[in-house]
C-alpha positions as CSV (number, residue, x, y, z in Angstrom):
1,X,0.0,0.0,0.0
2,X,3.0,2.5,1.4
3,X,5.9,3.4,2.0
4,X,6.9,5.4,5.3
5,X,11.2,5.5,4.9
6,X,12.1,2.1,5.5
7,X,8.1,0.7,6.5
8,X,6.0,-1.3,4.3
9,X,2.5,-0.8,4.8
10,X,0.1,-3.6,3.5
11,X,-3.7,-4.5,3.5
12,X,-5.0,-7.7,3.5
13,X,-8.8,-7.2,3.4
14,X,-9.9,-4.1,5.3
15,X,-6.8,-4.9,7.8
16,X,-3.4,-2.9,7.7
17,X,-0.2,-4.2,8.8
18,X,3.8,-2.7,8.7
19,X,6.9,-4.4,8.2
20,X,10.4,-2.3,8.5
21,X,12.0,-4.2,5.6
22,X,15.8,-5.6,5.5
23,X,16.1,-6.6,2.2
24,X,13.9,-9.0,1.5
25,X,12.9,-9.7,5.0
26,X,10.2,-8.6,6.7
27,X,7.9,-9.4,10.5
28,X,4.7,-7.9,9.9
29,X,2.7,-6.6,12.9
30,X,-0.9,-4.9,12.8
31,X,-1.8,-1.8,13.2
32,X,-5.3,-1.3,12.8
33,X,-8.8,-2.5,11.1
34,X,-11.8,-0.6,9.2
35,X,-14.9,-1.7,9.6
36,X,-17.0,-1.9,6.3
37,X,-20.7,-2.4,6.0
38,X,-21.8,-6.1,7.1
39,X,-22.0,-7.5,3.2
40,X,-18.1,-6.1,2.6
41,X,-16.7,-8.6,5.9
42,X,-18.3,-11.5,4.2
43,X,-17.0,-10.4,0.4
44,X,-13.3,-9.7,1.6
45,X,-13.2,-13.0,3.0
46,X,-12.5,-15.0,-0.2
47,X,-10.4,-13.7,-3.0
48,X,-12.3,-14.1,-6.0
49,X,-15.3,-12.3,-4.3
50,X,-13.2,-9.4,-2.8
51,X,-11.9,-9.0,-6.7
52,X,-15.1,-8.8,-8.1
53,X,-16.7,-6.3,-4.8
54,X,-13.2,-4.0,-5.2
55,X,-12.9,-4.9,-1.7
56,X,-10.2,-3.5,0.9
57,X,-8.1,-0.5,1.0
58,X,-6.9,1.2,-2.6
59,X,-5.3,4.1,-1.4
60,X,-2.9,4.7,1.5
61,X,-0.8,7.8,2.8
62,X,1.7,8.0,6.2
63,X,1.4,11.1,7.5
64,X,4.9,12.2,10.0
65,X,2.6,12.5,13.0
66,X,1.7,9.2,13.1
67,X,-1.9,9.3,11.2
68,X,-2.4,7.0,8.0
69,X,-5.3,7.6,5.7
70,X,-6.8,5.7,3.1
71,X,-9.3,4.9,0.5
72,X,-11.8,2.1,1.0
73,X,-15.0,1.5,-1.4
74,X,-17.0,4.7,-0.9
75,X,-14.9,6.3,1.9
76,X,-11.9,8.3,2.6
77,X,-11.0,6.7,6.4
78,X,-8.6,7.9,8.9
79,X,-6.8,6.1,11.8
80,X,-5.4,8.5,14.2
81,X,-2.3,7.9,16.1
82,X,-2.5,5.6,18.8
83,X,-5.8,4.0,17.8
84,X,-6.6,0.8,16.2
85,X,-9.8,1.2,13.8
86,X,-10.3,3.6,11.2
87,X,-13.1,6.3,10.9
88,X,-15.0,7.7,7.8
89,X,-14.2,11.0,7.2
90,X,-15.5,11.9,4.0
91,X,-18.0,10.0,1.4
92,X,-17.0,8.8,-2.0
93,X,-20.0,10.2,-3.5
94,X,-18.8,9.6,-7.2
95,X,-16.9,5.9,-8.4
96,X,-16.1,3.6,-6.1
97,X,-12.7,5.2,-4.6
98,X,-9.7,7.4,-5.8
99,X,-7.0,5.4,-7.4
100,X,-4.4,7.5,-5.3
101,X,-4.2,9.7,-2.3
102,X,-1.0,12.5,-2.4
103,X,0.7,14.4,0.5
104,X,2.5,17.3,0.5
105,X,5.6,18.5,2.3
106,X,3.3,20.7,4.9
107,X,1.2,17.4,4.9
108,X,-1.8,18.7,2.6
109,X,-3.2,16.2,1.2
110,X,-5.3,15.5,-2.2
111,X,-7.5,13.3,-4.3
112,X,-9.2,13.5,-7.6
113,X,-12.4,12.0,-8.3
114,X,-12.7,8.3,-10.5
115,X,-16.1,7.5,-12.0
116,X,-17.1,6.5,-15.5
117,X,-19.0,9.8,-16.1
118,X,-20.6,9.2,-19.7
119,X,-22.5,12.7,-19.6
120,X,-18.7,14.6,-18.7
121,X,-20.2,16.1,-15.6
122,X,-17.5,18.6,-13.3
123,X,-15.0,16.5,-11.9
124,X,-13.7,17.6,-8.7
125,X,-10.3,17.3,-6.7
126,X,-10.5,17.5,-3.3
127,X,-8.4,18.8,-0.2
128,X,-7.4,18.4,3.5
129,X,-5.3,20.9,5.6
130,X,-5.9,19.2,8.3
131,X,-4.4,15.4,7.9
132,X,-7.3,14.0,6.0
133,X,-9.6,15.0,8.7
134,X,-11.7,17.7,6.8
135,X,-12.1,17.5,3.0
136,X,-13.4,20.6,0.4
137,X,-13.3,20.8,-2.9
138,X,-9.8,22.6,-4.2
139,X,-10.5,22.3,-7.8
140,X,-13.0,21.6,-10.7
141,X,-13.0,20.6,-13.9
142,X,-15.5,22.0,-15.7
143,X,-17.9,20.2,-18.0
144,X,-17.0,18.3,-20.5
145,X,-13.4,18.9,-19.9
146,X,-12.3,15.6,-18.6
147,X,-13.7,12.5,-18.2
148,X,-12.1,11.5,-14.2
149,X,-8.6,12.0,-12.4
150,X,-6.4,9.4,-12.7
151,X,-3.8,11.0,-10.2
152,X,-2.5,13.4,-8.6
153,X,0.9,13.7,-7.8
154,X,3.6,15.8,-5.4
155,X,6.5,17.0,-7.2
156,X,9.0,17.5,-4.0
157,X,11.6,19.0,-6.3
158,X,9.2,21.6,-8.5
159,X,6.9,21.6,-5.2
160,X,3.7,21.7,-6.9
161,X,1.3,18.8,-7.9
162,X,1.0,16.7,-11.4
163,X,-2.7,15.8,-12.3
164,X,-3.3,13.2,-14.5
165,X,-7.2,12.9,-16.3
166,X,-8.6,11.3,-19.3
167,X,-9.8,9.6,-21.5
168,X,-10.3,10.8,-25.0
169,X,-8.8,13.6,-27.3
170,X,-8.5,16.9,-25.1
171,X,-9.5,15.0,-21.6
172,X,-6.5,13.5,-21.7
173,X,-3.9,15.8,-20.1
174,X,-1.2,16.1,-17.7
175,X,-0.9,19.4,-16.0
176,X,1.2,21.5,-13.2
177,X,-0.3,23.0,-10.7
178,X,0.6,25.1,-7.6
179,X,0.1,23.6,-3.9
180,X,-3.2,26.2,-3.9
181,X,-4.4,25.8,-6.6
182,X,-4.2,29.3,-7.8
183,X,-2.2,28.2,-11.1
184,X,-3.3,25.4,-13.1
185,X,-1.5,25.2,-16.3
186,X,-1.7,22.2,-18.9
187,X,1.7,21.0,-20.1
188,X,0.7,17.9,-22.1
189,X,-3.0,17.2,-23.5
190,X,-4.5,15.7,-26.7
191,X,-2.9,12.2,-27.1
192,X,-3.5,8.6,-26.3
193,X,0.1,8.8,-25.2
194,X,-0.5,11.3,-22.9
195,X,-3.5,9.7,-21.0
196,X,-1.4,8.2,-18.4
197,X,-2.2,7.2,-14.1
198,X,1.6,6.6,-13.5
199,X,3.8,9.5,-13.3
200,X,7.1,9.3,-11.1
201,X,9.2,12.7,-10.5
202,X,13.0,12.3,-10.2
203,X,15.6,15.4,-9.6
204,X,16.2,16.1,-13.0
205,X,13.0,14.7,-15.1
206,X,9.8,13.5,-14.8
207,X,8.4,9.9,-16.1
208,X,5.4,8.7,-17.2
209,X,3.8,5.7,-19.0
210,X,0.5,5.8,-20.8
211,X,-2.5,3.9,-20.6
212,X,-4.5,3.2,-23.5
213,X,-5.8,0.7,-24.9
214,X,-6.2,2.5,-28.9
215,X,-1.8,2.5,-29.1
216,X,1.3,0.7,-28.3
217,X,2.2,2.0,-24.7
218,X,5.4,4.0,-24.2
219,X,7.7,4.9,-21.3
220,X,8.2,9.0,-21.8
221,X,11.0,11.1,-20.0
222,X,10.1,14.7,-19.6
223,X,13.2,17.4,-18.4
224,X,12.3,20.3,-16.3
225,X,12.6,22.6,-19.6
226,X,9.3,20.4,-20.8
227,X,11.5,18.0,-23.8
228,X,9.6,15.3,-24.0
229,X,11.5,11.6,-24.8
230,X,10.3,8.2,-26.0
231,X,12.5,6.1,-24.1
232,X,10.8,1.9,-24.3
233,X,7.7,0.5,-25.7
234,X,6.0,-1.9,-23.0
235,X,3.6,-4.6,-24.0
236,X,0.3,-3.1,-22.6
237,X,-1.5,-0.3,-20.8
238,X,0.5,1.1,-17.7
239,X,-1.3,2.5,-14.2
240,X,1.3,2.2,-11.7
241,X,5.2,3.4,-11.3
242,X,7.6,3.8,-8.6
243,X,11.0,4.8,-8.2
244,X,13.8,2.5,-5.8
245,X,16.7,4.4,-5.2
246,X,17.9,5.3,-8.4
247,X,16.3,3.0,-10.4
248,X,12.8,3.4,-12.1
249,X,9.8,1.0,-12.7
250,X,6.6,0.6,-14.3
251,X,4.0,-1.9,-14.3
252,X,1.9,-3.4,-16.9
253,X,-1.7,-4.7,-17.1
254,X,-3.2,-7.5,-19.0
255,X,-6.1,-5.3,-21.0
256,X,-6.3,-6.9,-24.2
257,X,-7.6,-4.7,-27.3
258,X,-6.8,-4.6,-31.3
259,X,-3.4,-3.2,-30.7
260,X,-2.0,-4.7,-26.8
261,X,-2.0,-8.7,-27.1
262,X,0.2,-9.0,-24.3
263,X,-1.7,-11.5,-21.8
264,X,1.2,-11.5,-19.1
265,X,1.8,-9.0,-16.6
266,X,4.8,-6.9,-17.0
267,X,7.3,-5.2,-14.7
268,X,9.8,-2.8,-16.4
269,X,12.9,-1.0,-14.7
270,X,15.6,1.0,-15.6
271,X,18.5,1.7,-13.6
272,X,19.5,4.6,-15.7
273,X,17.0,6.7,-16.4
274,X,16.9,6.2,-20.2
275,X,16.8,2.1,-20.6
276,X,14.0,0.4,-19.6
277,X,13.8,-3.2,-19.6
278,X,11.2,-5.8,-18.6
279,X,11.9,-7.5,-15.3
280,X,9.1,-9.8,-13.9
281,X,6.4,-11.2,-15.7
282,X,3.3,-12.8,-14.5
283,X,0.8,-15.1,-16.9
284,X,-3.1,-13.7,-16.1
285,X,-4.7,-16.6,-14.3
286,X,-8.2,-17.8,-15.8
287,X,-10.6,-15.6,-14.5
288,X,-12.5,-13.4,-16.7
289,X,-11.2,-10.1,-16.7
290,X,-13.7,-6.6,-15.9
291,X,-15.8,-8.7,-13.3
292,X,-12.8,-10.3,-11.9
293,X,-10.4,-7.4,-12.8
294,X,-7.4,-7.4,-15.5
295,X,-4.0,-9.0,-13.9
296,X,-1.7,-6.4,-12.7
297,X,0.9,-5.7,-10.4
298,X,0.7,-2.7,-8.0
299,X,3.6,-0.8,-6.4
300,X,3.2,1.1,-3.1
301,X,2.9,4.9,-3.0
302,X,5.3,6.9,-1.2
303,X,9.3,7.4,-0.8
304,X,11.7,4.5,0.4
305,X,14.8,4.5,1.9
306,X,14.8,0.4,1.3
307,X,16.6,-0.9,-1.4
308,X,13.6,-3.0,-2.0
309,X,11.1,-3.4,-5.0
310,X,7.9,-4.4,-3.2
311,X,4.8,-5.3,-5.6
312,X,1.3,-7.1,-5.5
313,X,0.1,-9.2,-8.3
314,X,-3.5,-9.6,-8.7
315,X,-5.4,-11.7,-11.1
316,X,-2.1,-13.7,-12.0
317,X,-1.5,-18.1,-12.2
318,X,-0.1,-18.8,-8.7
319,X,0.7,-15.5,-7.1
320,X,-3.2,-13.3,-7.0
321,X,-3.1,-11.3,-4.2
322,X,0.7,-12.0,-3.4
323,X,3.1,-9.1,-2.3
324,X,6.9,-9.8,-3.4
325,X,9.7,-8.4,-2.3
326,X,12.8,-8.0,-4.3
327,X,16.4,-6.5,-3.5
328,X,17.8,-4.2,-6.0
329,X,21.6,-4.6,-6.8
């Protein structure tokens, strides 16, 4: 789910646990427990059911005092320091949850709204300046401007935030905006390539992968002037990225269409910067996809200090639901 420094933070059902990882070891204690409607206990209770509900936690951020919030079907939860079972504080009213949940420096945090939206309603982003106990809307989208928010992002070193929507022509963008919200500028829009969910901020660049299922997926490396670079093609649509150390990595998802055929799960790293390579790969098991979801492999939000490449594989032959934990020479 997260990363706090050298903490792993994982869910297993709508119960959190921690590990401080040492390589590839790990003794994981729990912390704490939410407490879904009655139907939700009995669904995350077997793995094909939990699948097809979207059960458990989809979102988690670490907050330096101690707090952790997170995103469970139709909630935004909080568990406070020192306690042991998380609390609603704000209604998904829209889609079932965010796909992420950012923090800032000053510990703001933010979400964008994920729903299917046919009529291209306003989409909203919301806010907390108070640890995820209080939410308002900080932005909207106008109508028929985008279709949902696929992330949003913290840029530590440009200190301001990356938002990611789609999902056709224009509604696909990636723009910059301040902290406050007072500038909102669109760097990249009107491209299949640019309708991306995985965007990963280094010193010197930023990278992203797209997500579509119309065109071969790319890697892209953007500098801090804006120059834009084609760096790998991978072998389906990409949602998730993170960054180890120095090294780089991006996930893909079996969603077959005309142009992706790939029907293994990808992981692709570069060590560099500029190669990227595929690393792991993962056959989709035999469940149909949508109900049962597409095979992926998620990476946990946050910064490490580990040297470790922690993942969960979902909808995979022999490893659905599995976290793995690999050291990176």
């Amino acid at each position: 789910m997260a990363w706090s420094e050298d903490v792993l933070y994982a869910s297993r059902g709508y119960s959190l646990f921690r590990a401080k990882i040492r390589g590839t070891n790990s003794l994981w204690e729990h912390i704490g427990d939410f407490n879904p409607t009655w139907w939700r206990n009995l669904t995350s209770r077997s793995s094909l059911a939990a699948r097809a509900c979207r059960d458990g936690f989809h979102a988690l951020v670490v907050l330096p005092s101690g707090e952790l919030v997170g995103a469970v079907p139709k909630a935004i939860v909080k568990l406070n320091a020192g306690a042991n079972e998380f609390v609603r504080t704000h209604p998904v009213l829209r889609g079932t949850r965010p796909l992420h949940i950012t923090v800032t420096a000053e510990q703001h945090l933010f979400w964008g709204e994920y729903f299917d939206n046919p009529a291209r309603d306003e989409v909203h982003i919301y806010a907390s300046t108070d640890r995820g106990t209080h939410w308002d809307v900080a932005y909207t989208f106008p109508k028929h401007s985008v279709r949902h928010v696929h992330n949003v992002v913290y840029d530590r070193w440009g200190d301001c935030l990356w938002i990611l929507t789609g999902d056709d022509g224009s509604e696909c963008r990636i723009l910059r905006a301040d902290r406050d919200f007072k500038s909102v500028e669109t760097v990249l829009s009107g491209s299949q390539q640019v309708r991306c969910a995985a965007l990963i901020p280094s010193e010197n660049a930023l990278y992203f992968a797209s997500d579509t299922p119309f065109q071969v997926n790319h890697v892209y490396r953007m500098d801090r002037r804006g120059n834009v670079t084609q760096l790998a093609a991978i072998g389906g649509s990409s949602i998730c990225g993170c960054r180890v150390g120095g090294s780089i990595f991006f996930s893909t998802m079996v969603e077959p269409s005309r142009v992706n055929h790939d029907l293994c799960v990808r992981v692709y790293g570069s060590c560099d910067g500029e190669e990227f390579v595929p690393v792991l790969s993962w056959e989709k098991d035999r469940w149909p996809m949508g109900l049962w979801q597409y095979g992926n492999a998620f990476f946990p939000d946050g910064e490490s200090r580990a040297t470790t490449l922690a993942l969960t594989t979902v909808a995979v032959k022999g490893a659905d639901t599995v976290t793995h934990l690999y050291r990176i020479s």
